[in-house]
C-alpha positions as CSV (number, residue, x, y, z in Angstrom):
1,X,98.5,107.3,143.0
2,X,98.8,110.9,143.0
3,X,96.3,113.6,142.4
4,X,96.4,115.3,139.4
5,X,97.0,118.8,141.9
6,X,100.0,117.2,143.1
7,X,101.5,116.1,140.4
8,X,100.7,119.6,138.2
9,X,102.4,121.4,141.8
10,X,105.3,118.9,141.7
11,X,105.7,120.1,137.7
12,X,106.1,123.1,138.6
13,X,108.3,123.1,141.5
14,X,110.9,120.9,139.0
15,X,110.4,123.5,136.2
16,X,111.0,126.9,138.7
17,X,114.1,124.8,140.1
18,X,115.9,124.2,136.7
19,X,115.0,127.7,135.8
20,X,116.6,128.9,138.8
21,X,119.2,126.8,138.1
22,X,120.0,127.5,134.5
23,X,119.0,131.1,135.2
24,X,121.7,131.4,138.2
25,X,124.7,130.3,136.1
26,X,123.7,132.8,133.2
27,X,123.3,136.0,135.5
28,X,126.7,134.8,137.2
29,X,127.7,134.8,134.3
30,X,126.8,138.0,132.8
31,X,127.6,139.8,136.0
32,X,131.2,139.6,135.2
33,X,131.5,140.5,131.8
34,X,132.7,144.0,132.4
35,X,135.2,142.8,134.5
36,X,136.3,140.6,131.6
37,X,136.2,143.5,129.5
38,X,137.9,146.1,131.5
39,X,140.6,143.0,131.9
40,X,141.2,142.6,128.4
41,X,141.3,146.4,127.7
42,X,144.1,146.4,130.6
43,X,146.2,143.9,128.8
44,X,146.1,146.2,125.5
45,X,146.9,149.4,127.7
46,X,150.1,147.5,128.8
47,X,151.9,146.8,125.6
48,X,151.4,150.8,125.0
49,X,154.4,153.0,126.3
50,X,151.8,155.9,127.7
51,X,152.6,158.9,129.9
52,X,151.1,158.1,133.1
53,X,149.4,161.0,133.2
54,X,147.5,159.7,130.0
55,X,147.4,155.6,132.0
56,X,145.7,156.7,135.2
57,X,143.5,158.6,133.1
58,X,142.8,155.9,131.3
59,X,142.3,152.9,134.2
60,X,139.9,155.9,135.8
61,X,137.9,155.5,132.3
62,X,138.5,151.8,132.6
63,X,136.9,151.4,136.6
64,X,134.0,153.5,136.1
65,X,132.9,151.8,133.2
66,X,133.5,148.4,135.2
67,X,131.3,149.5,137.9
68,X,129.2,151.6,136.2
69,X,128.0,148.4,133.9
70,X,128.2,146.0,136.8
71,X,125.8,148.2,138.7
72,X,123.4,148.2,135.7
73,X,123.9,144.5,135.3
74,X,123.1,143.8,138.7
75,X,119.9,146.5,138.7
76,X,118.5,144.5,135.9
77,X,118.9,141.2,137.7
78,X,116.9,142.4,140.9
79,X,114.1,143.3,138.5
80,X,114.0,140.4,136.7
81,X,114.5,138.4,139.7
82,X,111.2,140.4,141.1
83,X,109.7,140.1,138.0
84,X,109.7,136.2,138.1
85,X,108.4,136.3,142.0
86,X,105.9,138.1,140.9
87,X,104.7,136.1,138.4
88,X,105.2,132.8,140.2
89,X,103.2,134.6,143.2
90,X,100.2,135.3,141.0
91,X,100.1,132.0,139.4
92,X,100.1,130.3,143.3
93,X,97.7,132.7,144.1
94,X,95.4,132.0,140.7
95,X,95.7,128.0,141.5
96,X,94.5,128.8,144.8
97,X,91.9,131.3,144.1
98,X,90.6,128.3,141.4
99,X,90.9,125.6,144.5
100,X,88.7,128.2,146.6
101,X,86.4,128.9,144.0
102,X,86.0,124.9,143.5
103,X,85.4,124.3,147.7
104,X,83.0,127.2,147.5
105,X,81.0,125.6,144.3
106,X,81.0,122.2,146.3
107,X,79.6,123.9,149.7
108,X,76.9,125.5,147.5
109,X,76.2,122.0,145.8
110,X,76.2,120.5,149.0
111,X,73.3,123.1,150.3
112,X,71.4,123.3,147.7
113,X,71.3,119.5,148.1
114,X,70.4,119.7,151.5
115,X,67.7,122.4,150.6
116,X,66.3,119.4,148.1
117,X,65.7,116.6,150.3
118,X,64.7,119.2,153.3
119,X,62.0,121.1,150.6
120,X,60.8,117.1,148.7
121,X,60.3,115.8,152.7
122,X,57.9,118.4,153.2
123,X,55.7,117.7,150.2
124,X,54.7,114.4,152.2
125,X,53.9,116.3,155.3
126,X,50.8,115.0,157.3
127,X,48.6,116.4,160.4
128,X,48.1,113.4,163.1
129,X,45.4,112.2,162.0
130,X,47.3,111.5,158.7
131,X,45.3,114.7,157.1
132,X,47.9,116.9,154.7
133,X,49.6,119.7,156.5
134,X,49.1,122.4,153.5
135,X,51.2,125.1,155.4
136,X,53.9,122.8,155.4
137,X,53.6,121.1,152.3
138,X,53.1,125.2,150.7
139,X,57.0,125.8,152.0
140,X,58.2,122.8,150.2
141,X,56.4,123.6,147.1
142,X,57.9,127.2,147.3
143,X,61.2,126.1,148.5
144,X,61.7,123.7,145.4
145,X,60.9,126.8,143.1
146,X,63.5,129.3,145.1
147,X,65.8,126.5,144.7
148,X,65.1,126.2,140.5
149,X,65.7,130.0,140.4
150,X,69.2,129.9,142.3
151,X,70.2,126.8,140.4
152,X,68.5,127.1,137.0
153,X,70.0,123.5,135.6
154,X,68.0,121.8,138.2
155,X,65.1,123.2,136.9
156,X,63.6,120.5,134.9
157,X,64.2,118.1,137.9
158,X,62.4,120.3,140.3
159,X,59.3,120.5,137.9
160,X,59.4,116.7,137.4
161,X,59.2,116.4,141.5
162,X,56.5,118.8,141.6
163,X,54.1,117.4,138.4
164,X,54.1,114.1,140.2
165,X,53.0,115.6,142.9
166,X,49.8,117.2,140.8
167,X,49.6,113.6,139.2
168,X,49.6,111.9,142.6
169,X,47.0,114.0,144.8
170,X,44.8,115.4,141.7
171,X,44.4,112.2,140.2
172,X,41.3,111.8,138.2
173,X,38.8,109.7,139.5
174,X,35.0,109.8,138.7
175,X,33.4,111.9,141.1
176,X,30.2,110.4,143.0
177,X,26.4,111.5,142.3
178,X,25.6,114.5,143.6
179,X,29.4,115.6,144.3
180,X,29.9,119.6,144.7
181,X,32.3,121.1,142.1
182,X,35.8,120.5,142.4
183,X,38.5,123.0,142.7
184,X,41.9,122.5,142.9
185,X,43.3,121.9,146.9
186,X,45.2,124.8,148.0
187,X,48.8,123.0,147.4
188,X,47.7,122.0,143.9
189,X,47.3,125.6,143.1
190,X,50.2,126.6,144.4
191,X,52.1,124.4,142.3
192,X,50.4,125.3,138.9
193,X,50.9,129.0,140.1
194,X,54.1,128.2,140.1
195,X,54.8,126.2,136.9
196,X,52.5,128.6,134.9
197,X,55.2,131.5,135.8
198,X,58.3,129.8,135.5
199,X,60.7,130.7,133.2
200,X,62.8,127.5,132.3
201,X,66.1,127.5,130.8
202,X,66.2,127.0,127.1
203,X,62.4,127.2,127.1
204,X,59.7,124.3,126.5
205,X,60.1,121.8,123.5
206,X,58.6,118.6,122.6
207,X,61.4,116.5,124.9
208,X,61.2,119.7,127.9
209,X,57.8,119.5,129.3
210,X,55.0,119.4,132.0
211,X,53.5,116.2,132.4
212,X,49.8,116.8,133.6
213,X,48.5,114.2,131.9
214,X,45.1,112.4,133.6
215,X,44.8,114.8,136.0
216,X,41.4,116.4,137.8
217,X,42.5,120.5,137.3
218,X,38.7,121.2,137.6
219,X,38.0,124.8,138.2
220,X,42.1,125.6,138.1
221,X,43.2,129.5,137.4
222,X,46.0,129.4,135.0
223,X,46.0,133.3,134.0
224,X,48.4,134.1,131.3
225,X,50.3,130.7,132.3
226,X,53.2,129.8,130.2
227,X,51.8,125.9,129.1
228,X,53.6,125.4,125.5
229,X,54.2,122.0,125.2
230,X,52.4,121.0,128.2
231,X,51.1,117.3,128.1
232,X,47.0,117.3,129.3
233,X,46.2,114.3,127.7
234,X,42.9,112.9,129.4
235,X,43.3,115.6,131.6
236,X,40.0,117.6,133.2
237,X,40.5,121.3,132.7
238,X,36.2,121.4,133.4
239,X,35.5,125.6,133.9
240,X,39.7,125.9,134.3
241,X,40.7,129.6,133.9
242,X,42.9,129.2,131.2
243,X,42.4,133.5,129.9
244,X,45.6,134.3,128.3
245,X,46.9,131.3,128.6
246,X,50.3,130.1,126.0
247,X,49.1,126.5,125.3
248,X,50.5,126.8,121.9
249,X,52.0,122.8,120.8
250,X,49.9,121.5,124.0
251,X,49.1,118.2,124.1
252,X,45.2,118.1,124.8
253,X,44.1,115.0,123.6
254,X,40.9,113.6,125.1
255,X,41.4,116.7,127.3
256,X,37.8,117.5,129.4
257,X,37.3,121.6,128.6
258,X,33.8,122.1,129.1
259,X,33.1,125.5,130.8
260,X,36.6,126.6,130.4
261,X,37.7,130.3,130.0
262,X,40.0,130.3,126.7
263,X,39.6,133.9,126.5
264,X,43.0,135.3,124.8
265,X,44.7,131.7,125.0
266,X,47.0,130.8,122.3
267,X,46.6,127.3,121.2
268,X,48.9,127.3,118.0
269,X,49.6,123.4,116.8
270,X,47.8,122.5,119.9
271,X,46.6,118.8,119.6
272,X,42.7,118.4,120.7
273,X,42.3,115.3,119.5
274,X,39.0,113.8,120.6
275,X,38.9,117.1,123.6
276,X,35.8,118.1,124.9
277,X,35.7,122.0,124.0
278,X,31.7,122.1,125.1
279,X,30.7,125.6,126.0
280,X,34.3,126.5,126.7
281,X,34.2,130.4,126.0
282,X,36.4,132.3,123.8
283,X,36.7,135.6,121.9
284,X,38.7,137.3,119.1
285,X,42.0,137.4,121.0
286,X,41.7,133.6,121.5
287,X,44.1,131.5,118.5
288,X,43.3,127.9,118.2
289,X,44.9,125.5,115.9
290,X,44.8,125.9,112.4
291,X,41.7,123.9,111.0
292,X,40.3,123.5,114.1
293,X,36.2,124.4,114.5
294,X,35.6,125.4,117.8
295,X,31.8,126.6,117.3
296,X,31.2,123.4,116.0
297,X,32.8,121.3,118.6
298,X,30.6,123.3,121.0
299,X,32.3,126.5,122.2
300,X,31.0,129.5,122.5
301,X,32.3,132.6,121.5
302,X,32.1,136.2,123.1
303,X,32.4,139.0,121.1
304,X,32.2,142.0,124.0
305,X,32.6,142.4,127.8
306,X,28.4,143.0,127.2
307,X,27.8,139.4,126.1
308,X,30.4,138.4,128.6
309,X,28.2,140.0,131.5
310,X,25.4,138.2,130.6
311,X,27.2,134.6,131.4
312,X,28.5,136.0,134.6
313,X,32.3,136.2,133.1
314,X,34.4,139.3,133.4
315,X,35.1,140.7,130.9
């Protein structure tokens, strides 16, 4: 079968070919009317008896106004005629400027998909004795997020690739006795770095959002992260740095907070459900969810940078 390009080029070829066509008889057409004219006006002049003085004056009259009116006839053909090449040049060149526009939208399709797997291969990156290469894993985690800014509609795919990531290599598991505290890896960061400052189209909703859920984000900086939305269920956020931080409709259920900054969060209709808010601090900027008693589920609030000095905060 033919393409639809073919067939719309093979429309148009028929249509400019009965216009030509059609067109060609009418100018022929119209380009001898004056002669016509001056014809008939000849055939009255000769049943008049005139002087001929008075006859050559008048088939003088009679051949300037034939060629007078032919050459107007014939100037208004040319333009016309250039007129339609010109148009039927600038639609050619619109279909083809379209048809490069298309090739170049599939070539940048075709990189940016290339870009993909290249940036996801390197998240997997090991050191021989099957340690993770962070330097390498860092440039796929920071090529994936150049490639979300260039392509914005990939976006939410890009931040599903990475939040399995966090779920896969910060998965909670109970820590042995005497275990040091736990901070994030330097990758992990990297990625909630990332995810905190991300802008995504059309925003976070209930059906657009990180999954974080069971995760061990102990010790984790999230300054002035953008989380709305964000699902933490079960997650440990134990002494996270969470100041400023838009948590507002998160999903903190059975969320581990103990020790964490919440300085200045917002937490409006935040779900923390059976969380574990222990001696997480918090001050006047800080907005939790309506109802919710966080000095009697443990937290402690600040009230100047004074107080704050004295639990070795900043303030």
């Amino acid at each position: 079968m033919l393409s639809p390009k073919v067939l719309t080029l093979a429309v148009l070829v028929l249509l400019g070919s009965l216009i030509v066509l059609v067109g060609g008889r009418g100018i022929l057409g119209l380009s001898r009317y004056p002669v016509r004219q001056a014809a008939d006006l000849r055939r009255q002049l000769a049943t008049h008896d005139l002087e001929f003085e008075k006859r050559v004056q008048l088939e003088t009259a009679l051949l300037q106004y034939e060629t007078d009116n032919r050459i107007k006839i014939w100037t208004a053909i040319v333009q016309a005629a250039g007129g339609a090449a010109l148009l039927l040049g600038l639609l050619f060149t619109a279909r083809n400027l379209r048809a490069t526009q298309d090739k170049l939208d599939i070539d940048r399709q075709g990189q940016l998909t290339n870009r993909f797997i290249q940036a996801t291969s390197q998240l997997g990156a090991e050191l021989k004795g099957g340690q993770p290469n962070i330097e390498v894993r860092l440039g796929g985690i920071y090529a994936l997020n150049r490639i979300s800014m260039d392509w914005p509609k990939d976006y939410w795919p890009i931040a599903d690739v990475l939040t399995a990531y966090v779920r896969h290599n910060a998965r909670w598991s109970a820590p042995s006795l005497g275990a040091q505290e736990s901070t994030p890896t330097t990758d992990i960061q990297g990625i909630l770095t990332i995810l905190g400052r991300s802008n995504p189209p059309g925003g976070f909703d209930d059906r657009h959002k990180l999954d974080l859920r069971n995760t061990d984000l102990r010790g984790a900086e999230f300054w002035d992260a953008h989380l709305e939305w964000t699902d933490f269920w079960g997650a440990h956020l134990d002494g996270a740095k969470l100041w400023g931080a838009f948590l507002c409709h998160a999903k903190l259920e059975h969320a581990h907070l103990a020790g964490a900054i919440l300085r200045g969060a917002k937490l409006e209709g935040a779900s923390l459900e059976g969380a574990d808010v222990t001696g997480a601090v918090f001050d006047r900027d800080t907005v939790w969810p309506t109802g919710f008693d966080a000095r009697g589920r443990g937290a402690m609030f600040i009230e100047d940078g004074a107080q704050a000095a004295g639990t070795g905060l900043p303030s």
